[in-house]
C-alpha positions as CSV (number, residue, x, y, z in Angstrom):
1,X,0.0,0.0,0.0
2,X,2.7,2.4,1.3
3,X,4.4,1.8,-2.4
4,X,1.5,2.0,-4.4
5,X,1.3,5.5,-2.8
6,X,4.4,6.5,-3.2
7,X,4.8,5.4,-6.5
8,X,1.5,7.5,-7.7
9,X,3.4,10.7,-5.9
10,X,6.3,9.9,-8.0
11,X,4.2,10.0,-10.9
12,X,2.1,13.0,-9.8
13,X,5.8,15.1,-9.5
14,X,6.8,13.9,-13.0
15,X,3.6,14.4,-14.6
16,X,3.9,18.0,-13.1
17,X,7.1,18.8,-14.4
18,X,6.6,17.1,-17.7
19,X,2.5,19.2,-17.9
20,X,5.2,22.6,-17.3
21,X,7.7,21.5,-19.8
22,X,5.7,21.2,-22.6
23,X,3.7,24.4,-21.5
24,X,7.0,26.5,-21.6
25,X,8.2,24.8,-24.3
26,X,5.4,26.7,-26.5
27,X,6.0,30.6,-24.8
28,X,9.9,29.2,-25.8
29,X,8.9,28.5,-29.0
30,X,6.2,31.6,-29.6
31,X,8.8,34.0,-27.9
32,X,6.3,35.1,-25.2
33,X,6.9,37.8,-22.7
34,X,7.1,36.6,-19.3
35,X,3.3,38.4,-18.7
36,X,1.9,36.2,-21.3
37,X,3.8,33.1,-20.5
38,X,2.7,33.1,-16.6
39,X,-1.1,34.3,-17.3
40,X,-1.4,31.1,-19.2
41,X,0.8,29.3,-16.6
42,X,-0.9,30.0,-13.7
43,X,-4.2,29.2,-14.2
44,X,-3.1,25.5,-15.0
45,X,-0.9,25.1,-11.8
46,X,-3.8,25.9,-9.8
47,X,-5.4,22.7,-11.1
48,X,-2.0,20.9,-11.2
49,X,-0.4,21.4,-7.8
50,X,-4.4,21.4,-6.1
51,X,-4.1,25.1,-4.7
52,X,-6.6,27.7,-4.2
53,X,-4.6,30.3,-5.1
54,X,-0.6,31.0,-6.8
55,X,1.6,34.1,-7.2
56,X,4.7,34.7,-8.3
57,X,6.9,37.2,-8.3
58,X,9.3,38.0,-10.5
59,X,11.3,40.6,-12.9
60,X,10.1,41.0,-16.5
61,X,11.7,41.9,-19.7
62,X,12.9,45.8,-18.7
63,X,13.9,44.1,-15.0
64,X,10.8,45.3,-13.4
65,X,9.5,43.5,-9.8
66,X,6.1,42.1,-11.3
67,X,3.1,40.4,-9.1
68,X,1.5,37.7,-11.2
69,X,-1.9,36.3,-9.0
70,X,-4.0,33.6,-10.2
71,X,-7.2,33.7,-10.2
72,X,-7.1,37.6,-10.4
73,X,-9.6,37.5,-7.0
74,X,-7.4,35.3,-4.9
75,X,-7.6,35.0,-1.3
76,X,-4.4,35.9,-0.4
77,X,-5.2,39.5,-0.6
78,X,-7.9,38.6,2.2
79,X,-5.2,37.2,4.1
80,X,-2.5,39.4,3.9
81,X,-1.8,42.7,3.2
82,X,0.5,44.3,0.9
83,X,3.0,44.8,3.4
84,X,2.9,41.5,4.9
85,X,3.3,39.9,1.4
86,X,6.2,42.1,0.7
87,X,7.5,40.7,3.6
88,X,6.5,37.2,3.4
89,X,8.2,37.3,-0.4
90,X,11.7,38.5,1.6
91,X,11.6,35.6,3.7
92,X,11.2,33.1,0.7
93,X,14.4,35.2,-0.4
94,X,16.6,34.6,2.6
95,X,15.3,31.0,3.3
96,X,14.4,29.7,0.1
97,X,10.7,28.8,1.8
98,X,8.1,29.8,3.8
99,X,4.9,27.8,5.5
100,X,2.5,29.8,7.4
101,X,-1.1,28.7,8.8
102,X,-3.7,32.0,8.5
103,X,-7.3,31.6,9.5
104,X,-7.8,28.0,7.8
105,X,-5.3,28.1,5.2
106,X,-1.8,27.1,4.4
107,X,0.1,29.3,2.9
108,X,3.5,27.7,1.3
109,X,6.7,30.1,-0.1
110,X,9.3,28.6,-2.5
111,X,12.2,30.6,-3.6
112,X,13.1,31.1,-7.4
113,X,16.5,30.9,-8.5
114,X,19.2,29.2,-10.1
115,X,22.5,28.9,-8.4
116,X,22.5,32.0,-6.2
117,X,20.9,34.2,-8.7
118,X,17.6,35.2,-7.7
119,X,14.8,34.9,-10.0
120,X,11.9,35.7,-7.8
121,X,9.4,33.9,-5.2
122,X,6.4,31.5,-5.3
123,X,3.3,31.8,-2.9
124,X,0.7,29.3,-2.7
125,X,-2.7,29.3,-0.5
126,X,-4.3,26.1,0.1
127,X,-7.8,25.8,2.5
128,X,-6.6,23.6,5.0
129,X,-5.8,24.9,8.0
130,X,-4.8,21.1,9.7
131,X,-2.7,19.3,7.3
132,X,-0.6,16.7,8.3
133,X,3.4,17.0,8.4
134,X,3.2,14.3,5.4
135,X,0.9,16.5,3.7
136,X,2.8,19.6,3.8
137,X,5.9,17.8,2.5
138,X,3.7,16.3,-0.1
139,X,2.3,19.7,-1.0
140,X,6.0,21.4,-0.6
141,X,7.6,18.9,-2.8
142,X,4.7,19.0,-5.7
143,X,6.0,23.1,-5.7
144,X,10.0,22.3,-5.2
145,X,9.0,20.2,-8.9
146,X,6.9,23.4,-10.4
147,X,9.4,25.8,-9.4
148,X,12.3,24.2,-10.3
149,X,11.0,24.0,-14.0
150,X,9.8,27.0,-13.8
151,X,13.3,28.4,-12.9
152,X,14.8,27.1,-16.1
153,X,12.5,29.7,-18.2
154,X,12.9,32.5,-15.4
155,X,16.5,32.0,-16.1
156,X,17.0,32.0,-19.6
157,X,14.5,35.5,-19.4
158,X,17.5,36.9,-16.8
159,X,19.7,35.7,-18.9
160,X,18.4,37.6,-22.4
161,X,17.8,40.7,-20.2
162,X,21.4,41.0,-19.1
163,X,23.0,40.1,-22.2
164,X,20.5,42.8,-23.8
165,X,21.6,45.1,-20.7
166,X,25.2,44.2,-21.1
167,X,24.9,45.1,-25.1
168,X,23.4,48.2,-24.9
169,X,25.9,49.7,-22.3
170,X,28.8,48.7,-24.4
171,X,27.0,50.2,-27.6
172,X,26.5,53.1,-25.1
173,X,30.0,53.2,-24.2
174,X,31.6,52.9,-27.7
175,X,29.3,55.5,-28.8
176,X,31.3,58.4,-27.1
177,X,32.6,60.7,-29.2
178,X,36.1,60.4,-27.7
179,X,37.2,56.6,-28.4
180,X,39.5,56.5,-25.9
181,X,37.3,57.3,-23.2
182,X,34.5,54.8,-25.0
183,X,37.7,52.0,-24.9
184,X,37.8,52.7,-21.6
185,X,34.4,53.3,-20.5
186,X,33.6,49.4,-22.6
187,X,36.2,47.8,-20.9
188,X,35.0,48.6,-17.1
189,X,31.2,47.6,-18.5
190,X,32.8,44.3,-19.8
191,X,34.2,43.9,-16.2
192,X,31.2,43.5,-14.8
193,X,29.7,41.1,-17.1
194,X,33.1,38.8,-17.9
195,X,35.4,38.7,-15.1
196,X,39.0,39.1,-16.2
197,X,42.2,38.6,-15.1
198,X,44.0,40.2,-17.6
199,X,43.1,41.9,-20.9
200,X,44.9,42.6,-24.2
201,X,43.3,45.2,-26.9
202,X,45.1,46.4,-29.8
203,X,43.8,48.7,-32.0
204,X,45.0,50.4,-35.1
205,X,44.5,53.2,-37.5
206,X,46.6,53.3,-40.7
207,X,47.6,50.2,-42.7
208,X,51.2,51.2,-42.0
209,X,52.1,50.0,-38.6
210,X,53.5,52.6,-36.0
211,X,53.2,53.8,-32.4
212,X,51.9,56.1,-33.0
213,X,48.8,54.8,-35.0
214,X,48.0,52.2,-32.7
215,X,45.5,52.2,-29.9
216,X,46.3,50.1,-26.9
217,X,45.5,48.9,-23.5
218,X,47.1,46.4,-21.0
219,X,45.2,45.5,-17.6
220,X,47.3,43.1,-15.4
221,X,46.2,40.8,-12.9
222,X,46.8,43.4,-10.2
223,X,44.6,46.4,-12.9
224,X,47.2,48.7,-13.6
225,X,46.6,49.7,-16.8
226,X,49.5,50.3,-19.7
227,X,48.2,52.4,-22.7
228,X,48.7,54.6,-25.4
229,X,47.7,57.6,-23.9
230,X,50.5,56.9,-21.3
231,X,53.3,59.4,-22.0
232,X,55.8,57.1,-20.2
233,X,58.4,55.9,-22.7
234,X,58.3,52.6,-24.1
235,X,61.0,50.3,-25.1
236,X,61.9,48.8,-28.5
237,X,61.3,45.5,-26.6
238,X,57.8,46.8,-25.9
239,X,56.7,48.7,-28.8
240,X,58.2,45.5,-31.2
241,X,55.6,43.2,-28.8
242,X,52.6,45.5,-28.9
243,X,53.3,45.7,-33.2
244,X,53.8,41.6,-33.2
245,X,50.2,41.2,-31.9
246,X,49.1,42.3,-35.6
247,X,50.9,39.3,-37.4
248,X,49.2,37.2,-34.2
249,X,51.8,36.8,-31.8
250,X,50.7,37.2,-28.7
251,X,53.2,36.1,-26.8
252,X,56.3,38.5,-26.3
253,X,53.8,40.6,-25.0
254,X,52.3,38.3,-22.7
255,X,55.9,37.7,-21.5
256,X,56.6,41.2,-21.2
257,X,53.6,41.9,-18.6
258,X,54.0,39.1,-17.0
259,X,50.0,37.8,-18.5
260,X,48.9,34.4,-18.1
261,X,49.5,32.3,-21.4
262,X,46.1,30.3,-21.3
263,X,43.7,33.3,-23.2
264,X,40.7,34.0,-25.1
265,X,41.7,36.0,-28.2
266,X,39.5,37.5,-31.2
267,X,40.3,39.3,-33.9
268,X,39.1,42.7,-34.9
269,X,38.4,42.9,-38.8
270,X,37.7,45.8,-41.2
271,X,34.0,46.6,-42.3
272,X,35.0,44.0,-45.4
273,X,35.9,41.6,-42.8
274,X,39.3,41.0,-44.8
275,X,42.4,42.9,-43.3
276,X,42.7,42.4,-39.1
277,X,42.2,46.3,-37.5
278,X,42.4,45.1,-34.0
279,X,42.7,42.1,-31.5
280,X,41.3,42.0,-28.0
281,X,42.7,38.6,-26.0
282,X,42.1,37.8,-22.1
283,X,42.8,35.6,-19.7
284,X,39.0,35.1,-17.6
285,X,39.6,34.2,-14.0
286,X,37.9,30.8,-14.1
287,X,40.0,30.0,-16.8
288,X,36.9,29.2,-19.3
289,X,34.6,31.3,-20.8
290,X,31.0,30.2,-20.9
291,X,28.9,31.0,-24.0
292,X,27.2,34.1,-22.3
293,X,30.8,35.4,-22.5
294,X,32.1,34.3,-25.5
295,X,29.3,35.7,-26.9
296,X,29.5,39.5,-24.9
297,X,33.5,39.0,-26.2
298,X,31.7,38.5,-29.7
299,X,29.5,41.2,-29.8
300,X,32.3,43.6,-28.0
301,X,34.7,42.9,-31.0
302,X,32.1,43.5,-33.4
303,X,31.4,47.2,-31.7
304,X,34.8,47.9,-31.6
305,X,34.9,47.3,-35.4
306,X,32.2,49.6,-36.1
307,X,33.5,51.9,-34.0
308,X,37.1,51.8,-35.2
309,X,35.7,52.3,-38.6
310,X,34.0,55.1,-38.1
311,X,37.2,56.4,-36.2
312,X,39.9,55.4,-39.0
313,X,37.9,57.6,-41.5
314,X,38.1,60.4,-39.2
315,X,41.4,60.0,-38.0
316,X,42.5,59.8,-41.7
317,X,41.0,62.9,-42.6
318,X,42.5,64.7,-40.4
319,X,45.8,63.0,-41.3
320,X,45.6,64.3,-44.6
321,X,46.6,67.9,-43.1
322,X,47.6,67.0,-39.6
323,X,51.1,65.4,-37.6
324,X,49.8,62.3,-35.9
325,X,50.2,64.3,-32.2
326,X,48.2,67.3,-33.3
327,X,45.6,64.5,-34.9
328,X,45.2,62.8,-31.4
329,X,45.1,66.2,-29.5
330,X,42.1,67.1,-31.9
331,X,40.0,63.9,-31.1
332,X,40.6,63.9,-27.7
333,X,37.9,66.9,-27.9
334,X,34.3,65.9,-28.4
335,X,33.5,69.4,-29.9
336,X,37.2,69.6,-31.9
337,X,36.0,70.3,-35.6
338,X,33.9,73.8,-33.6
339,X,36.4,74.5,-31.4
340,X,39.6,74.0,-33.6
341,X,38.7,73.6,-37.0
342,X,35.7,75.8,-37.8
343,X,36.6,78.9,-40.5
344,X,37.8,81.9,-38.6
345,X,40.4,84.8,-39.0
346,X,43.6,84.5,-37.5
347,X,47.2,85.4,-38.0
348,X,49.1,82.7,-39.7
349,X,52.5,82.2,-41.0
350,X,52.7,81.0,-44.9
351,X,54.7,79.0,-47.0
352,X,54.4,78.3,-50.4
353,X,57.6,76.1,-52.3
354,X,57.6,74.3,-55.4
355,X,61.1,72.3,-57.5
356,X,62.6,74.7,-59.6
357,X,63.8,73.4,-63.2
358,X,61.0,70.8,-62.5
359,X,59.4,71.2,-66.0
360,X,63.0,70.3,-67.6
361,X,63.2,67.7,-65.2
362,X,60.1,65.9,-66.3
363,X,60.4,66.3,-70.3
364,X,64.0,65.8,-70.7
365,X,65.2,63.6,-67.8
366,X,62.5,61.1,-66.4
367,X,60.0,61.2,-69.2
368,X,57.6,58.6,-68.3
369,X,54.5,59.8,-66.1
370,X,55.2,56.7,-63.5
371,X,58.9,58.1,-63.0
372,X,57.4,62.4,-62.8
373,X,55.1,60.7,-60.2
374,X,57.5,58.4,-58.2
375,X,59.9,62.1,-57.7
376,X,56.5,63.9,-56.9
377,X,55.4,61.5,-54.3
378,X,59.1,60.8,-52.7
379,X,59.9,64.6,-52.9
380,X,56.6,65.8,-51.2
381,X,56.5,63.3,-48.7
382,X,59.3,64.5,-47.0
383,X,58.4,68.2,-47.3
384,X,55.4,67.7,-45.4
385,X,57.0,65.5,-43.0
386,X,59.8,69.1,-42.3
387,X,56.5,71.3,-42.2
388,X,54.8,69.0,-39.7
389,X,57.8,68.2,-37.8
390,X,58.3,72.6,-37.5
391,X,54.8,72.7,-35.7
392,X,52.5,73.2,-39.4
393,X,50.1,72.0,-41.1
394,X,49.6,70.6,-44.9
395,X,47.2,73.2,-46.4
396,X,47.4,71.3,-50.0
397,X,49.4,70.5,-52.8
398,X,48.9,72.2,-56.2
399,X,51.0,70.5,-59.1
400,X,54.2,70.3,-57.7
401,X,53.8,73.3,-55.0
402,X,53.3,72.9,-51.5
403,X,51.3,74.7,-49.4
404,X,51.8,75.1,-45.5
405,X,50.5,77.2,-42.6
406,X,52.2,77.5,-39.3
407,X,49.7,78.9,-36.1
408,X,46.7,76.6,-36.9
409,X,44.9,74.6,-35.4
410,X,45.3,75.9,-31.6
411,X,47.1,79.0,-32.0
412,X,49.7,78.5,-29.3
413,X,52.9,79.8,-30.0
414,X,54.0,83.3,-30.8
415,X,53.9,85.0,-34.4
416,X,57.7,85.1,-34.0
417,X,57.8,81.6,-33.2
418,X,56.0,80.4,-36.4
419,X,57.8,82.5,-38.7
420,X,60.9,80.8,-37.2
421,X,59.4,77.3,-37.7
422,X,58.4,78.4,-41.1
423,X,62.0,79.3,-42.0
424,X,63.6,76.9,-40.7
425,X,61.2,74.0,-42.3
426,X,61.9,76.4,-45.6
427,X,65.8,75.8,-45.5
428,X,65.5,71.8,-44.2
429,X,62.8,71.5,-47.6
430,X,65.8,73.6,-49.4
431,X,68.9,71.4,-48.6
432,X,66.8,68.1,-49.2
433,X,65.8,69.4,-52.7
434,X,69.5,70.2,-53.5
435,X,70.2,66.7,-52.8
436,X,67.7,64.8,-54.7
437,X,70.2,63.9,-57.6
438,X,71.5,61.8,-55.2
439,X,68.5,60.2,-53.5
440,X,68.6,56.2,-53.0
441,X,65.4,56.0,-54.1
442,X,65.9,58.3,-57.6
443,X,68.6,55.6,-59.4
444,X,67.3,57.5,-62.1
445,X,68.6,61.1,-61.3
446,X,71.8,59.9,-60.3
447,X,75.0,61.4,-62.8
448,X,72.4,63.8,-64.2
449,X,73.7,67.2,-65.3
450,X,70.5,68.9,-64.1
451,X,70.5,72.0,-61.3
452,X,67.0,70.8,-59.4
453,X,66.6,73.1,-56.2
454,X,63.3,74.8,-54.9
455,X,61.4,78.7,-55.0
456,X,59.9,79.6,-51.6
457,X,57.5,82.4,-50.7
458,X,56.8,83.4,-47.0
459,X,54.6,85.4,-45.7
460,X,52.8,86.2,-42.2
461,X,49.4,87.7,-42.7
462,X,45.5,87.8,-42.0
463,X,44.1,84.7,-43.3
464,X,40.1,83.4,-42.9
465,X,41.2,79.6,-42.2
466,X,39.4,76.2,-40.9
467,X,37.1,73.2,-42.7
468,X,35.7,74.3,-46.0
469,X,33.7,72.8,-49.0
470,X,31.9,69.5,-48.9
471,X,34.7,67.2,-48.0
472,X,35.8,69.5,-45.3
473,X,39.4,70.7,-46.7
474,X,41.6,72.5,-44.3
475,X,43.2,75.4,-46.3
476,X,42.4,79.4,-46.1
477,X,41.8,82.6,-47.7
478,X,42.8,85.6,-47.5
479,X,44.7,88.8,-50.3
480,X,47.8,88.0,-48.4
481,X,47.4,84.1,-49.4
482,X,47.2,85.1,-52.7
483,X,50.1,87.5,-52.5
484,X,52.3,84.5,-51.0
485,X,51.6,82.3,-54.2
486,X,52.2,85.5,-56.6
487,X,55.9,86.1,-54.5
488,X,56.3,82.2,-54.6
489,X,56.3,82.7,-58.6
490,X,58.9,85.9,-58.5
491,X,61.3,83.2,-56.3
492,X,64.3,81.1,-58.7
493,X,66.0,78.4,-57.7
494,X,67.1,78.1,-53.8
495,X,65.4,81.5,-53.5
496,X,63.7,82.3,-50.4
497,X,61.3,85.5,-50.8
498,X,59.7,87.0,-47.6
499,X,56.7,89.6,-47.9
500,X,57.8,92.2,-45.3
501,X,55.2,91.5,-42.9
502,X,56.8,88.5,-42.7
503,X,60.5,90.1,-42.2
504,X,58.6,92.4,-39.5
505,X,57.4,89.6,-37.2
506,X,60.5,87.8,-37.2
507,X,62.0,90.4,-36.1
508,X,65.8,89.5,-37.4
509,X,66.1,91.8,-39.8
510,X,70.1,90.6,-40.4
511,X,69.2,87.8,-41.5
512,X,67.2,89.8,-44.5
513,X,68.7,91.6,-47.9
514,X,67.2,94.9,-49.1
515,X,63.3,95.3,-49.5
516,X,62.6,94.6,-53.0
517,X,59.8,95.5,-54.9
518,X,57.8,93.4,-57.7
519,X,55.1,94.2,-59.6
520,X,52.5,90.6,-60.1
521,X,49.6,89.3,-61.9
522,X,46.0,90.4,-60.5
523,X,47.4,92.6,-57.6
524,X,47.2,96.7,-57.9
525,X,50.7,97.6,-56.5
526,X,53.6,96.1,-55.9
527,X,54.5,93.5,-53.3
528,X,57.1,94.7,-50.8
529,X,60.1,91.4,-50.3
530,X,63.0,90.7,-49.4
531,X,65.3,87.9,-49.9
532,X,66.6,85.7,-46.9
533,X,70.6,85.5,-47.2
């Protein structure tokens, strides 16, 4: 007898958690919300686990507390009041159950959860006051079975919400204007979802690989953080491992900060998903990752990328015109394209330069287009590099002239100052003209009876400069702009003409010949020069 019973309670339990199986199975399949899922729930348990009344309470979709009470007039409101039920809820919380008798009914509390994350609380109400100790265990073990397939669903709700939770405030993060703040402000966010012990992300922003266009960070076991923003120096030891990490060697740097060698890593592509922009590799302190984190790790890789797209377009604009230094400075401002870039009038020192004899050069010496192009591209690389190196910027190139502006784009140093950085970039660009007959790259110059040198025009003046046009050029505009080109065309070869303003500024006027005067194209009077010796 005592078996036949116990054997139809073993079938009653199973039947139970099979009947709530197949019920969540379908709000699984459907993709209900947790209100719909549980109003269809409930009713049924009431039949199933022979109560007069259920709640439960637990967190929907946007992680709000919700009350779900079946049927809608149950008598547990008669039995307790709100307060009391909040209470009786925050027992089942700190002792996973709860059995009280009230006014000829038995009230049972089973705790939701799975492992020690809390998913909520079930209250039922039964109308007998006098049940037996084997009853109650009965009636407490038919709910252990409903709540413990109930948890399963509860869970994988939590679950979606914090993966949802943890997406969006990475998203949030990465959408920052300043990346490095969004790197940073990601990383803490993917902290609190994927324990680390140490992390790796490398990040970069030019095909050719260099310091100083790659983005990185280091957290150690012990959370100091290395990164590129650091202005402590690096060794070649260093810098050699953080560039290695983009042919996939990880492990001189994990040597060098002393890491742990069994990691996670991923690799950040390009928005063509061909060429690797980026890696991000960690070491997580249980030493696996589940698939919660490997996906968050997915999905933070994937924001990265979009967001280090977005950034390599702008940084690359603004590398067009701007050293690597000034191009950081600029984005380390949310509001740098207003507050920098934006057209206004200022001061600004001049220089216009372009190979003398370069016309000769082409027809009778190099000839074939590929050859006039190779000298255009090796010559004006380096002049930029002198005028960027001197503190200036790369207005443009016109043919083979060069354009550059010293004073933009914060303004910091003296007048003075820039016409000295001007000059001086003007007589590096001069000497490294003279000796392009003899460049390494330029077999083809070499033994040429051929004078190649470079005309220069300086000038310090009023000029209306920032961003203009639809693709955002830096350059500026101004009479005195105009003057510099038209001076720039009275220069010959290793001649450096400076409009007087120019002379005045500087403020050396030994350095300077006599003022000269010369009549040019399009302007009323003549332009006053003279003639650095």
């Amino acid at each position: 007898m005592k078996t036949t019973q116990s054997t139809q309670q073993l079938e009653a339990l199973l039947h139970i958690i099979s009947t709530v199986d197949t019920q969540l199975e379908e709000a699984i399949l459907y993709k209900w919300p947790v209100k719909k899922t549980l109003d269809m729930l409930l009713p049924k348990a009431l039949n199933l686990l022979e109560a007069q009344a259920i709640m439960v309470r637990t967190f929907d979709e946007t992680s709000e507390q919700v009350d779900f009470i079946a049927p809608t007039q149950t008598p547990l409101s008669s039995l307790l009041s709100p307060d009391e039920i909040d209470a009786l809820c925050d027992t089942i919380q700190t002792q996973n159950t709860a059995l009280l008798h009230l006014d000829q009914h038995l009230v049972l509390g089973y705790r939701l959860d799975v492992s020690t994350t809390y998913l909520g609380a079930v209250v039922l109400v039964y109308h007998d006051k006098d049940a037996s100790s084997d009853d109650v265990h009965h009636l407490e073990k038919r709910l252990l079975y409903w709540s413990e397939a109930l948890d399963n669903y509860l869970a994988a709700v939590a679950d979606a919400r914090r993966k949802h939770t943890a997406l969006q405030q990475l998203s949030d993060a990465l959408r920052t204007p300043i990346l490095d703040r969004g790197i940073d402000d990601a990383i803490t966010t993917l902290k609190n979802y994927l324990p680390f012990s140490d992390l790796i992300l490398t990040l970069k922003y030019e095909a050719n690989l260099d310091l100083d266009t790659i983005n990185y960070r280091i957290i150690t076991a012990d959370q100091t953080v290395h990164s590129s923003a650091s202005s402590s120096p690096r060794s070649d030891q260093h810098q050699q491992a953080i560039l290695n990490t983009f042919d996939g060697t990880h492990d001189e740097l994990v040597k060098f900060y002393n890491l742990n060698a069994s990691r996670t890593t991923i690799n950040i592509l390009d928005a063509h998903d061909q060429a690797i922009v980026g890696h991000i590799s960690i070491h997580a302190e249980h030493h696996h990752l589940t698939p919660f984190a490997l996906d968050l790790l997915d999905r933070f890789a994937d924001y990265i990328r979009q967001r280090i797209v977005d950034f390599n377009k702008e940084w690359k604009h603004l590398a067009r015109n701007f050293p690597l230094a000034t191009v950081r400075r600029l984005l380390q401002h949310e509001d740098y394209n207003q507050r920098f870039l934006s057209a206004r009038e200022r001061n600004v020192t001049i220089m216009y330069c372009d190979i003398s004899g370069f016309t000769k050069l082409s027809e009778q010496i190099l000839k074939e287009p590929a050859l006039i192009g190779k000298l255009i591209d090796i010559w004006s690389s380096q002049v930029v590099e002198f005028i960027w190196d001197s503190g200036g910027v790369f207005d443009k190139m016109v043919g083979d002239c060069i354009i550059g502006l010293w004073g933009p784009p914060f303004y910091e140093r003296s007048p003075e100052e820039d016409c000295a950085a001007a000059l001086d970039a003007s007589q590096k660009i001069q000497t490294y003209t003279n000796n392009l007959l003899s460049h390494p790259e330029l077999p083809e110059l070499h033994g040429k009876d051929i004078e190649i040198g470079v005309a220069t025009g300086l000038n310090h003046c009023s000029l209306f400069v920032g961003t203009f046009g639809p693709d955002d050029n830096f350059t500026g505009f101004s009479s005195g702009m105009n003057n510099t080109a038209r001076l720039q065309g009275v220069a010959t070869r290793n001649e450096i003409l400076c409009m007087d303003s120019f002379v005045h500024t500087l403020n050396t006027p030994e350095r300077f010949g006599d003022e000269l005067l010369a009549q040019v194209k399009n302007v009323e009077h003549p332009i006053k020069y003279r003639k650095i010796l």
